[in-house]
C-alpha positions as CSV (number, residue, x, y, z in Angstrom):
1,X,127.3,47.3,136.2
2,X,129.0,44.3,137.8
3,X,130.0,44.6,141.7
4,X,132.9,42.3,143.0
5,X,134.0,41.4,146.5
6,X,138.0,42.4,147.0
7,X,139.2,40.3,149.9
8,X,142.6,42.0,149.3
9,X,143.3,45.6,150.3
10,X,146.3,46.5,148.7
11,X,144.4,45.0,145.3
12,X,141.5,47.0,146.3
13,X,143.6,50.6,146.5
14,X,145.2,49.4,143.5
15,X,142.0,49.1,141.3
16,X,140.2,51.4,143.0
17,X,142.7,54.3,144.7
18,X,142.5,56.5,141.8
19,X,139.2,56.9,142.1
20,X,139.2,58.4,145.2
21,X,142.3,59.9,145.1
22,X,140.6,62.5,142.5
23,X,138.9,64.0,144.6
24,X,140.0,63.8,148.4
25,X,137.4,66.0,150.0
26,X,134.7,64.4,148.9
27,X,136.2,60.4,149.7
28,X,137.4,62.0,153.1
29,X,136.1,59.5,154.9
30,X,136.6,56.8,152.0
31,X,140.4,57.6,152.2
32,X,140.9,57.5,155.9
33,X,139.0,54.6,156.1
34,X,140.8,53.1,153.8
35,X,144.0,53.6,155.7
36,X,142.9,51.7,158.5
37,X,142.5,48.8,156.6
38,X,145.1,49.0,154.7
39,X,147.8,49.4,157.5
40,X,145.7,47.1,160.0
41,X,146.5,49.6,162.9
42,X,142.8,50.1,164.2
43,X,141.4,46.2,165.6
44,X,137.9,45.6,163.9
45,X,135.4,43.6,165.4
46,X,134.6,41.7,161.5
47,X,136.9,41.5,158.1
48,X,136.2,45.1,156.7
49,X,133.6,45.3,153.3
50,X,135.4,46.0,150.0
51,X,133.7,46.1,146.8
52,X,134.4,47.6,143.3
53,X,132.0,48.6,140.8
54,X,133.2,48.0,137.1
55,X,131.4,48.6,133.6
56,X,133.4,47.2,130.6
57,X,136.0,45.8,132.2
58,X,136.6,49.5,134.0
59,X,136.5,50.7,137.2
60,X,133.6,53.0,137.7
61,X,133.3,52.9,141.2
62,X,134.0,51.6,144.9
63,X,133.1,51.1,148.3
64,X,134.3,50.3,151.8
65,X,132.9,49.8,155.3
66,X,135.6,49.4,158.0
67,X,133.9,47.6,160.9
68,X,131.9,49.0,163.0
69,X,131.3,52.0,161.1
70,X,129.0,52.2,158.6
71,X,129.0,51.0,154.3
72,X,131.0,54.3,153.2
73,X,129.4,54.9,149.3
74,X,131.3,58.1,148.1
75,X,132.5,56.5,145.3
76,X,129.4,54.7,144.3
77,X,128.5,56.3,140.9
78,X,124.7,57.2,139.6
79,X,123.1,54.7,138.8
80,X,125.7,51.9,140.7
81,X,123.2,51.7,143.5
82,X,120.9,49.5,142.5
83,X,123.4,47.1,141.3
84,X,125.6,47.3,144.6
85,X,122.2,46.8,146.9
86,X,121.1,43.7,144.9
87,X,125.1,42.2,145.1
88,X,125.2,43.0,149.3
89,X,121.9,40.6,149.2
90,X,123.0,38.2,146.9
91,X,126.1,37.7,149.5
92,X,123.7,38.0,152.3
93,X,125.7,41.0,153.4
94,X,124.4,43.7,155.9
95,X,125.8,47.0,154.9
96,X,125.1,48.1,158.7
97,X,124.1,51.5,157.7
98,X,125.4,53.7,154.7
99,X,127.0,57.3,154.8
100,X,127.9,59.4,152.1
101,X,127.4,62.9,150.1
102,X,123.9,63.1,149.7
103,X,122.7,61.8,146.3
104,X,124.9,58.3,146.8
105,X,123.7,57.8,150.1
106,X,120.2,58.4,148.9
107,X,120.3,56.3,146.6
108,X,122.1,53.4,147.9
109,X,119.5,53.7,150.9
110,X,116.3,53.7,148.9
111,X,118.0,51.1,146.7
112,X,119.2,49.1,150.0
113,X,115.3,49.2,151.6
114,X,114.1,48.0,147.6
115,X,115.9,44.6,148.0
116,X,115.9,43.8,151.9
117,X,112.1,45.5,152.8
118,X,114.2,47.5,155.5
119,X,113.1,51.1,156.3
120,X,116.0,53.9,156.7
121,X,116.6,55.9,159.1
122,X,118.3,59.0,159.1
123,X,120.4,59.4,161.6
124,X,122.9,62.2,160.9
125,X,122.6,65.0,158.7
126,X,125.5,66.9,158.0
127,X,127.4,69.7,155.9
128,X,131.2,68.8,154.8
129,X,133.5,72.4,154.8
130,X,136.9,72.8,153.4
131,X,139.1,75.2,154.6
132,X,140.1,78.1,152.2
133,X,141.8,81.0,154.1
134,X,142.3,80.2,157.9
135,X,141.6,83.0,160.3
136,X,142.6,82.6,163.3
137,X,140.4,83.8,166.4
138,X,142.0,85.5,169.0
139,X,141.6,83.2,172.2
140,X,143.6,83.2,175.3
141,X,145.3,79.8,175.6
142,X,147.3,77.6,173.2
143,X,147.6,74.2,171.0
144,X,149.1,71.0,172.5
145,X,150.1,68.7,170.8
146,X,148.5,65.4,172.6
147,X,150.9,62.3,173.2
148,X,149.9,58.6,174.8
149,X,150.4,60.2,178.2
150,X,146.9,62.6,177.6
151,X,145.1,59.7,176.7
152,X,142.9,59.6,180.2
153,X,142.0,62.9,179.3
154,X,141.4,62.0,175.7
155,X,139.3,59.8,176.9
156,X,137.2,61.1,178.9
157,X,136.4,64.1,176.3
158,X,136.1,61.5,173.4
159,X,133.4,59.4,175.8
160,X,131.5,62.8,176.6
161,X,131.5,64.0,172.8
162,X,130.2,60.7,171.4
163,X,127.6,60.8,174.0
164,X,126.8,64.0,172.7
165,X,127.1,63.8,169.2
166,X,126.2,60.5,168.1
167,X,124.3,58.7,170.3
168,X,123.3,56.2,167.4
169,X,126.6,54.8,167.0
170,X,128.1,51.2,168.7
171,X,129.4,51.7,171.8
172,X,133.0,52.0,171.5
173,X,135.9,51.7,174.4
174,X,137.1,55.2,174.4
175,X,140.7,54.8,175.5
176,X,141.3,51.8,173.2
177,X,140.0,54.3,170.2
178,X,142.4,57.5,171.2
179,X,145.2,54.8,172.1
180,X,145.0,53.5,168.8
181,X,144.4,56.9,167.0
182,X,147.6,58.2,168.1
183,X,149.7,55.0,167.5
184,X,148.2,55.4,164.2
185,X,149.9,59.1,163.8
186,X,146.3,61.3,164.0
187,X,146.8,64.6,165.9
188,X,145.2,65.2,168.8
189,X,144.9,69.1,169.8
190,X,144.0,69.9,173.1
191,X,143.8,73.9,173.8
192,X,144.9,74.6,177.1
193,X,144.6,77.8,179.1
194,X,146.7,78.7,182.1
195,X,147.7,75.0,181.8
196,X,144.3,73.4,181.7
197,X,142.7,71.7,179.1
198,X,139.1,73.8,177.9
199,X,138.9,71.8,174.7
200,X,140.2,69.3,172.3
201,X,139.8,68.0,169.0
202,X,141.4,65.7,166.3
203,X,143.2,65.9,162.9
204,X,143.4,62.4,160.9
205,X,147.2,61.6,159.5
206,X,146.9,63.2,156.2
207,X,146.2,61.3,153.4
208,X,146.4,61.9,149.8
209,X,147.1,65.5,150.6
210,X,143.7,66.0,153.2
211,X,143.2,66.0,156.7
212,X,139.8,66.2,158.3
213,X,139.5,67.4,161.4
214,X,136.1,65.6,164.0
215,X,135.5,65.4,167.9
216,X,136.2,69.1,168.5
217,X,134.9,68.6,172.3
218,X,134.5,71.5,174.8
219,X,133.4,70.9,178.3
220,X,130.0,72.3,179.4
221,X,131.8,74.4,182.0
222,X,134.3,75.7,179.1
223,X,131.9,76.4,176.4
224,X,131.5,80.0,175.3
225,X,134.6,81.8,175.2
226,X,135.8,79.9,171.9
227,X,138.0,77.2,172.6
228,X,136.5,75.1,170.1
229,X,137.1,77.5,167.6
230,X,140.6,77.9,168.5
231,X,141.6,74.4,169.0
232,X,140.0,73.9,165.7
233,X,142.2,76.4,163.8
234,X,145.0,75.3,165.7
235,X,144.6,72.0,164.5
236,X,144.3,73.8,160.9
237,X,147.1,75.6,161.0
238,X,149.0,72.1,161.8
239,X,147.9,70.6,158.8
240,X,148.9,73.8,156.8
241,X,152.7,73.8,158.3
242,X,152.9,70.3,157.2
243,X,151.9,70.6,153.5
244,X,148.3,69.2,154.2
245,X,146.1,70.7,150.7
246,X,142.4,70.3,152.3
247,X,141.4,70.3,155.6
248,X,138.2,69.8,155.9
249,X,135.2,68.8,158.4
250,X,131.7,67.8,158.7
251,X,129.0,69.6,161.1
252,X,125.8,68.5,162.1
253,X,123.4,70.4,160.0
254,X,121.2,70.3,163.5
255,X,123.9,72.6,165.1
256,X,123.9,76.3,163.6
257,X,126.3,77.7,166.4
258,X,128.9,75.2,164.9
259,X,128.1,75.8,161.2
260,X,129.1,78.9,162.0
261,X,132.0,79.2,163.8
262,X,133.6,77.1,160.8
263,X,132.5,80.1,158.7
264,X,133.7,82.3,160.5
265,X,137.6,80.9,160.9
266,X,137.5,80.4,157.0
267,X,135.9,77.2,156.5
268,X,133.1,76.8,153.1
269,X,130.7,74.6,152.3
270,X,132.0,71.8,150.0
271,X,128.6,70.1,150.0
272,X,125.8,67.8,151.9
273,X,126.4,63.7,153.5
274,X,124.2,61.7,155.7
275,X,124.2,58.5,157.7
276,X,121.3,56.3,157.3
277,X,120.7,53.2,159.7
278,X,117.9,50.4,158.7
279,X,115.5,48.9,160.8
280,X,115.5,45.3,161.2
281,X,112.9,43.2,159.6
282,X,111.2,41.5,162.1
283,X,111.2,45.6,163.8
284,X,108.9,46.4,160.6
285,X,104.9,46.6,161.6
């Protein structure tokens, strides 16, 4: 298989959109990532990684990091890893970490610590759900629609949940990142009772027919009377009304209370993703 740099986006989704266009849920992060680039709405500290995988002449598959997240390698197909690993070394290219559905990310991490002698680390594992049949909880309170003036509150919620949920990650300036998100035309849901907020949560600007829905944030002092299960099928049933075909999300496979509350509000499995980080070499004993 030969790997090739695209320094072009729009020639990137061109030779490589189809690919993840058929199947959205599973290049859910691909896509949306992908948008970003594409539009140049979100700033990026580094010129995003693109890279197509061809055999024959053909696509076979593709992947994308948009700075600072992590190499996204949905679309790498069996037995591309190898071939992708050896190409980011040949560049001298550091993939900063790789996510993915299970068996790519597996592979492109063993494949990635093969060529550069750097360990992986797993950092999240996760469980991706799409939404079949909403059912929606009966909670006191309803869905607002979020605009620039909640950012503060935004936030302060997206500062607290990143804390929270992914301590691994860059440190990233929270207001900048929900500014930007809503300029960008994501939906931010905050559920408030008796006109205050108890929880909030996020729907990216649908894509290819899917929306994926992330940071669902409930204060400490909020948590337990379902707000987070309400905001989140609020958020749902936004998508729904306008014509969105999967919602999905990801939950932290270390986090049964949320695994099932997404059950339970009509959310199933779709399958398995992690995020690997690597150690740096002269961090190796």
């Amino acid at each position: 298989m030969d790997v090739t740099m695209q320094p072009d986006p729009v020639e990137f989704w061109r030779r490589a959109g189809a690919l993840f266009e058929a199947d959205p849920v599973r290049h859910t992060v691909a896509l949306t990532a992908l948008r970003d680039v594409v539009n140049g709405r979100r700033k990026m500290p580094e010129r995003p990684l693109l890279v197509t995988i061809t055999e024959g002449g053909a696509v076979r598959g593709a992947a994308v990091r948009a700075p600072p997240r992590p190499l996204v390698v949905s679309g790498v197909p069996a037995g591309g890893a190898g071939a992708l690993a050896r190409f980011l070394r040949d560049q001298g290219v550091d993939p900063n970490g790789v996510s993915g559905p299970r068996d790519a990310a597996d592979a492109v991490a063993s494949s990635w610590t093969a060529v550069s002698g750097r360990p992986a680390e797993l950092v999240m594992n996760m469980r991706l759900y799409r939404l079949t049949r909403l059912r929606e909880p009966e909670v006191a309170g309803r869905l607002e629609v979020a605009d620039e003036r909640s950012v503060p509150l935004l936030a302060r919620y997206r500062a607290a949940f990143a804390a929270e949920a992914t301590p691994h990650a860059p440190t990233e300036d929270a207001r900048t990142i929900v500014g930007e998100s809503i300029r960008s035309g994501n939906v931010h849901g905050i559920w408030r009772r008796d006109g205050v907020p108890r929880a909030c949560a996020v729907a990216s600007r649908p894509v290819s027919g899917m929306s994926r829905i992330s940071a669902v944030y409930t204060p400490w002092s909020e948590r337990g009377h379902g707000y987070g299960s309400a905001v989140t099928a609020g958020l749902a049933r936004w998508c729904l009304d306008h014509g969105v075909d999967n919602v999905v999300l990801f939950t932290d496979m270390s986090n049964p209370t949320s695994n099932s509350i997404y059950r339970r509000i009509g959310f199933v499995a779709y399958g398995d993703a992690v995020e690997y980080t690597f150690a740096r070499c002269d961090a190796v004993t």
